[in-house]
C-alpha positions as CSV (number, residue, x, y, z in Angstrom):
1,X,66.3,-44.5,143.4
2,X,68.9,-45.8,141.3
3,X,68.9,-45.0,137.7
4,X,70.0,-48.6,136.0
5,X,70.9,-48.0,132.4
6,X,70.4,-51.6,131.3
7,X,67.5,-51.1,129.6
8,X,67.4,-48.7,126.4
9,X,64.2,-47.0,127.7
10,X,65.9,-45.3,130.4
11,X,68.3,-43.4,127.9
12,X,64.8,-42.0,126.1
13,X,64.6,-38.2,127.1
14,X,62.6,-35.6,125.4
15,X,65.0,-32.7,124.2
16,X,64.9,-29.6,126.0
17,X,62.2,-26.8,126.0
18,X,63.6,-23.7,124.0
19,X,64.3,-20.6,126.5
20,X,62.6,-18.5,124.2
21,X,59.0,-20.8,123.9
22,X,59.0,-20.9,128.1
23,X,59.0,-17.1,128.1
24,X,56.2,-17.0,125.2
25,X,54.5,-19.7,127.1
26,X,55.2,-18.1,130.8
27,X,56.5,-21.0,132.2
28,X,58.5,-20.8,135.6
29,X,62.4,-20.3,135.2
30,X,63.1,-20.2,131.5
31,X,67.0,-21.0,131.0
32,X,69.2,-22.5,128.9
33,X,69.1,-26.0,129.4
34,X,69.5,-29.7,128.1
35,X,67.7,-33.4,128.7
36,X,71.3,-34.4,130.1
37,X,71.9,-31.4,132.0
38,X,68.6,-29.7,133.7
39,X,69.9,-26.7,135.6
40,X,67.8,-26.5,137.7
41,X,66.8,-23.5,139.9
42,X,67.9,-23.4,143.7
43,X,64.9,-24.0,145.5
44,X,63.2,-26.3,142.9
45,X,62.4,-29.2,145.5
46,X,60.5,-26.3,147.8
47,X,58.4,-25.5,144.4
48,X,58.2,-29.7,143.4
49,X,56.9,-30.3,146.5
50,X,54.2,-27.5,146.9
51,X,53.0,-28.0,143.6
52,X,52.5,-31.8,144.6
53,X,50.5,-30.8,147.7
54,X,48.6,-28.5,145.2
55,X,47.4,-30.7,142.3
56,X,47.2,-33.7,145.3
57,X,44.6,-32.0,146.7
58,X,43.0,-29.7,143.6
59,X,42.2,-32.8,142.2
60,X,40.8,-35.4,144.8
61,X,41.0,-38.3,141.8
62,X,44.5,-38.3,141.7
63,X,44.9,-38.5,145.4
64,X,42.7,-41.5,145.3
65,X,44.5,-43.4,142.7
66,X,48.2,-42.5,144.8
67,X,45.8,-44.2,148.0
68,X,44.2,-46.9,146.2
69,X,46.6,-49.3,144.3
70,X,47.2,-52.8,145.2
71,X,49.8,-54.0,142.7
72,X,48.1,-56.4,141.5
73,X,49.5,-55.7,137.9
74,X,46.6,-56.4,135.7
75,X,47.8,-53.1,133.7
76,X,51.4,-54.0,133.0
77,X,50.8,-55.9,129.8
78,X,48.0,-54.0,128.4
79,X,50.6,-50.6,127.9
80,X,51.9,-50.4,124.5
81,X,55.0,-48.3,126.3
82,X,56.1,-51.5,128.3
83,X,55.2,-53.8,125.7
84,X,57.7,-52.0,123.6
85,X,60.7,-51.5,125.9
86,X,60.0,-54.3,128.2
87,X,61.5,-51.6,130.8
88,X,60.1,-52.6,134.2
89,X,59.3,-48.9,134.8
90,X,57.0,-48.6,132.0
91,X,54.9,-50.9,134.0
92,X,52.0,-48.3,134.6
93,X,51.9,-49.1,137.9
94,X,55.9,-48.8,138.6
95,X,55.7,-45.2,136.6
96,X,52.9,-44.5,139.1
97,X,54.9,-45.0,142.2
98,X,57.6,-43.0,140.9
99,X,55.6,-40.3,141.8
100,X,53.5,-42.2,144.1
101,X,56.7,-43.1,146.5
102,X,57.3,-39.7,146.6
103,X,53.6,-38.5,147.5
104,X,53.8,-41.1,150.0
105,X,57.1,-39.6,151.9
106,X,56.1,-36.2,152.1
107,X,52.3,-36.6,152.3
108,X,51.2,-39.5,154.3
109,X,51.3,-40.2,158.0
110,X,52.7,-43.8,157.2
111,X,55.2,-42.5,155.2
112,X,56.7,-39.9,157.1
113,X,57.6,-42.1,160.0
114,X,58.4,-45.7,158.3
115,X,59.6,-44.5,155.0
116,X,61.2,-46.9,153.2
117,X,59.2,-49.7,154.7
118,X,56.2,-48.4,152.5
119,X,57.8,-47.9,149.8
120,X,58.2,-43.6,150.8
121,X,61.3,-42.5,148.7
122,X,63.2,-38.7,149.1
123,X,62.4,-36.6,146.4
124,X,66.2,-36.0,144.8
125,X,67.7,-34.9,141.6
126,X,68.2,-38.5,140.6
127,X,64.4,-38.7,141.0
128,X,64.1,-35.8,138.9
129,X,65.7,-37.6,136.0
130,X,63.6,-40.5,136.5
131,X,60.5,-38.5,136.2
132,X,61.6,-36.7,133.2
133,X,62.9,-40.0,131.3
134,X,59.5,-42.2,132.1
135,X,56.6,-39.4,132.5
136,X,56.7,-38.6,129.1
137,X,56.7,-42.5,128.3
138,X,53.0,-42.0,128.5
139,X,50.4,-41.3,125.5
140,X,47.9,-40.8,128.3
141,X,45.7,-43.4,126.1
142,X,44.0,-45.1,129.1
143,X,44.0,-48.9,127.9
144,X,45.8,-49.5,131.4
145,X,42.7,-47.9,133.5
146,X,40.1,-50.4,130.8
147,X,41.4,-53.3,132.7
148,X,42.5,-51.5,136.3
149,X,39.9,-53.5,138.4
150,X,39.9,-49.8,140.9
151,X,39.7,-48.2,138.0
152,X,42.9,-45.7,138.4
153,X,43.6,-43.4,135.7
154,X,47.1,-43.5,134.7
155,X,47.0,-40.5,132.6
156,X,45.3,-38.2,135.2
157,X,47.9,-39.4,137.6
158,X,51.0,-38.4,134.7
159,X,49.1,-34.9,134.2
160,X,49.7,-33.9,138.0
161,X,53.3,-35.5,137.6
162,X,53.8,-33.4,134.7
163,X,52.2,-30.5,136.4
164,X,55.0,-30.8,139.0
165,X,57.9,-31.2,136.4
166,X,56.5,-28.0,134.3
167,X,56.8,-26.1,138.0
168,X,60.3,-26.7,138.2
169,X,60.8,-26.0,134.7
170,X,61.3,-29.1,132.9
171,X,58.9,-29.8,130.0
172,X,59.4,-31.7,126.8
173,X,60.3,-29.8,123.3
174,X,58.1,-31.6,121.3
175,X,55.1,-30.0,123.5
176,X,56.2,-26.8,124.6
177,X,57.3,-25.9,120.8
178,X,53.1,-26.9,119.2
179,X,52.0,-25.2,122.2
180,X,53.6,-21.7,121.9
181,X,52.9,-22.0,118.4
182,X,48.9,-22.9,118.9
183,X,49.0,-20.0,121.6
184,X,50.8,-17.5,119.6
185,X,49.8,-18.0,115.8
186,X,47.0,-20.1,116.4
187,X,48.0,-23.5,115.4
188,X,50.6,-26.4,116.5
189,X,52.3,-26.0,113.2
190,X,53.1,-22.6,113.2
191,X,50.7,-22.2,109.8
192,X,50.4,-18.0,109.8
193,X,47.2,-16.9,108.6
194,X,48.4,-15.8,105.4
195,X,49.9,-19.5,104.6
196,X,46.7,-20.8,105.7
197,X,44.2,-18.7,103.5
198,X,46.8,-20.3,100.4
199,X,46.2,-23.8,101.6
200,X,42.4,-23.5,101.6
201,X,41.9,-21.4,98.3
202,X,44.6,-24.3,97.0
203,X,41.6,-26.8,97.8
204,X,38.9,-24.8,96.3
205,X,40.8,-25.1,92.8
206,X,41.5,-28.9,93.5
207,X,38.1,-29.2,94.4
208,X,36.5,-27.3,91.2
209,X,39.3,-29.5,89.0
210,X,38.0,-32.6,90.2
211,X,34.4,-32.0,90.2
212,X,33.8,-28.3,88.0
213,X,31.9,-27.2,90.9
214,X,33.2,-23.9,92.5
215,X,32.9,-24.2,96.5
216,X,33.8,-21.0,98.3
217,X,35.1,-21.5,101.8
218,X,34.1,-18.7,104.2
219,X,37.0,-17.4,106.5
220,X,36.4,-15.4,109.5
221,X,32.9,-15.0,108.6
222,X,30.8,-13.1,111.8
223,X,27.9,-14.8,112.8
224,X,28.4,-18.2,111.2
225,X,26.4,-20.7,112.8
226,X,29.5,-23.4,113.2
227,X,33.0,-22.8,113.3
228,X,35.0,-25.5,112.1
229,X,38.1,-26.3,113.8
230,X,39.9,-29.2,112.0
231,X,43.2,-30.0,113.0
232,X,46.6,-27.9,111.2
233,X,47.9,-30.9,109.9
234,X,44.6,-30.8,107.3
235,X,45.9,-27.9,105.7
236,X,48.8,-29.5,103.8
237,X,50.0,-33.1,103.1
238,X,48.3,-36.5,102.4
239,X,46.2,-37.9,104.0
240,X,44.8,-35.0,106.2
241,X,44.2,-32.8,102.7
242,X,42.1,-35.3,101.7
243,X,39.8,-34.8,104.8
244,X,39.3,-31.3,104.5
245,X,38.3,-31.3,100.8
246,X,36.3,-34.0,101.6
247,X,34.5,-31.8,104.2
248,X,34.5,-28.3,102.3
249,X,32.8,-30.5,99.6
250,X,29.8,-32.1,102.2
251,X,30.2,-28.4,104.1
252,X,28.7,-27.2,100.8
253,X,26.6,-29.6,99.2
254,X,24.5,-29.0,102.9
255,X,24.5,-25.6,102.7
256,X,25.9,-25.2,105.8
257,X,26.3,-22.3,107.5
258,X,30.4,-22.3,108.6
259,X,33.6,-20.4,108.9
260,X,37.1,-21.3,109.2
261,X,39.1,-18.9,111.5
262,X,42.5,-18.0,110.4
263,X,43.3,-17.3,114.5
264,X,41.7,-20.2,116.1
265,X,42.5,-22.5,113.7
266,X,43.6,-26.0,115.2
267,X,41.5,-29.2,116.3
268,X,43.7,-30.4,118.4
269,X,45.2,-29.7,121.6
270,X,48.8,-30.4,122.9
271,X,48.3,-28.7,126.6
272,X,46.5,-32.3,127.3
273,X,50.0,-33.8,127.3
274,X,51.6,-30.9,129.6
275,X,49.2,-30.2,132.0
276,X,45.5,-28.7,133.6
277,X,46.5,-24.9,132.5
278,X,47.7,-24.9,129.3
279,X,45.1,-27.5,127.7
280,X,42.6,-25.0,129.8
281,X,43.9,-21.8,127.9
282,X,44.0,-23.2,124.2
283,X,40.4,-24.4,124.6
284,X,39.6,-20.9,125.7
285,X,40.8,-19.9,122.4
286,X,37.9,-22.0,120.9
287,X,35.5,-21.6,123.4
């Protein structure tokens, strides 16, 4: 695979995952290392290529979406990535086989023996970089699958992709830093509990300033009937603040039995865009 730089898209790479949130997160070899230079660990094709073979068959969807394509292309105009970049591999389907050429070569009869004549590619460190520079291109929104006419999931197919990358230790800043915050503090935006108790007793004064009705929120109550989870970015800034005074205010006017925790206290969930584990273990922190 040759990496042509003619189109800007190809120079997009996510920076580099901190050492320090790949330990907090446990992720395999934490290093020093950059989106231009990966350093990565001797035998990380052995540990690419099992974890392939793993989520390949963990997950019997994403092996029938590698199986099933025809090219016909009815997804490549409806991605907003491609649309943007006009960049040939943000084509859903050519970001597919960049992972599917290499599913092919390692884990399909046809492959094995006639290689390049179906499209079977080695899995190399110039691959790598492809993987890391397009994977990400992907907001996993699904428009593509709407007008697949099989019906293949694009974002379940860049999950296991991303799986693999995350194995060998290459994983996107921008995820890796909300995550280890959500996992350690409780939120993507790193909002300690303390900080967070001042946001909400800041709403209850807006609140009674706007209205002259006093609305208590409860916080960590035991027992509460709901828990209610709204996303971080509600605590501070326009127009998320809005939203949450607008709920404490219908939260009380109800009566409703609720709690905010100060531990568990984001909506949403960045381990979608990583992969199966870690969008498994902040849920648990709800659930």
């Amino acid at each position: 695979m040759k990496l042509d730089m003619s189109f800007p898209a190809r120079k997009y790479k996510l920076y580099a995952t901190w050492k320090r949130d790949m330990e907090t997160m446990h992720l395999p070899f934490p290093r020093e290392w950059s989106h231009t230079q990966f350093n990565l660990p001797p035998n990380w094709k052995e540990v690419a290529l099992k974890k392939m073979d793993e989520v390949v068959n963990k997950f019997r969807s994403v092996k029938l979406f590698l199986d099933i394509c025809v090219k016909c292309g009815a997804c490549t105009d409806k991605c907003p990535f491609f649309l943007g970049t006009l960049d040939p591999n943000n084509m859903p389907v050519a970001r597919q086989d960049l992972f599917r050429s290499v599913y092919k070569r390692y884990f399909t009869l046809t492959g094995k023996i006639f290689r390049g004549f179906v499209g079977a590619e080695e899995l190399t460190e110039e691959t790598v970089e492809l993987w890391y520079t397009y994977f990400y291109q992907c907001s996993q929104c699904r428009r593509c699958s709407v007008f697949c006419p099989y019906g293949i999931d694009t974002a379940e197919i860049m999950i296991a992709a991303r799986e693999v990358l995350t194995a060998i230790g290459l994983s996107p800043r921008s995820l890796t830093e909300a995550i280890a915050k959500c996992e350690t503090i409780g939120n993507h935006m790193g909002i300690p509990p303390a900080a967070l108790l001042s946001a909400i007793q800041f709403a209850e004064e807006e609140i009674k300033e706007e209205t002259g009705i006093e609305v208590k929120v409860p916080i960590n109550k035991k027992g509460a009937e709901i828990l209610y989870v709204p996303p971080s970015a509600d605590f501070f800034g326009g127009p998320h603040w809005g939203t949450l005074k607008g709920v404490i205010k219908m939260f009380h006017q109800i009566g409703l039995d609720y709690t905010i925790s100060t531990y568990a206290s984001e909506g949403g969930n960045f381990g979608t865009w990583l992969g199966y584990e870690h969008m498994k273990k902040i849920n648990r922190k709800l659930v």
